[in-house]
C-alpha positions, 0 to 999 in steps of 0.5 A: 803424412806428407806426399812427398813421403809416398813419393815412388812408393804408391805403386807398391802400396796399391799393388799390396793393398790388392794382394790376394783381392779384388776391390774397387777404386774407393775400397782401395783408398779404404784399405790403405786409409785403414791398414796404414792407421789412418795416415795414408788418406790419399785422393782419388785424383792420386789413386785412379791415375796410378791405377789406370798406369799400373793397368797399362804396365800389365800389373793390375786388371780391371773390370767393371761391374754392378753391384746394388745397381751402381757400375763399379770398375774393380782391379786385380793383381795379374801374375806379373803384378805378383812379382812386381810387388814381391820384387818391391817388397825386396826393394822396400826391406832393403831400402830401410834396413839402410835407412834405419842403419843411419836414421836409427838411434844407436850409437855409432861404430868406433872407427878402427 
């Protein structure tokens, strides 16, 4: 999938992918590689930068932890991240309903 795609959505994806859990940085560019089908394959220079911005807006949460001896820094959602993924999911479902009403293979309306 083309980056450019993802472009203004990425906050939105990794706020969902954290939804009702809490993972480190690598099992979130799992999660998305897996949910997603294998095409969001999305780089570490890309997902922990965006992690670190969603954290200062006061979405996300992190803490580290050792697991099997090895320092992980994992995140979770705060309550203001859950309303800022339920609003981008708001935004998400009308943004393509729009889009399908012109990408969409239908006919077009007969003017009146």
């Amino acid at each position: 999938m083309k980056s450019d795609a993802l472009r203004g959505h990425l906050d939105a994806l990794l706020l969902a992918t954290l939804d009702g859990r809490e993972l480190h940085g690598y099992a979130i560019i799992e999660a998305l590689q897996l949910r997603s089908g294998g095409a969001l394959d999305l780089p570490t220079g890309t997902v922990y930068p965006a992690l670190r911005r969603l954290e200062r807006a006061g979405f996300v949460r992190s803490e580290w932890s050792t697991v099997s001896g090895r320092h992980r820094r994992t995140y979770k959602l705060t309550s203001s991240g859950e309303r800022e993924l339920a609003n981008q999911r708001t935004a998400w479902r009308e943004f393509t309903v729009a889009i399908e009403g012109v990408l969409g293979s239908g006919p077009w309306p007969a003017k009146a």
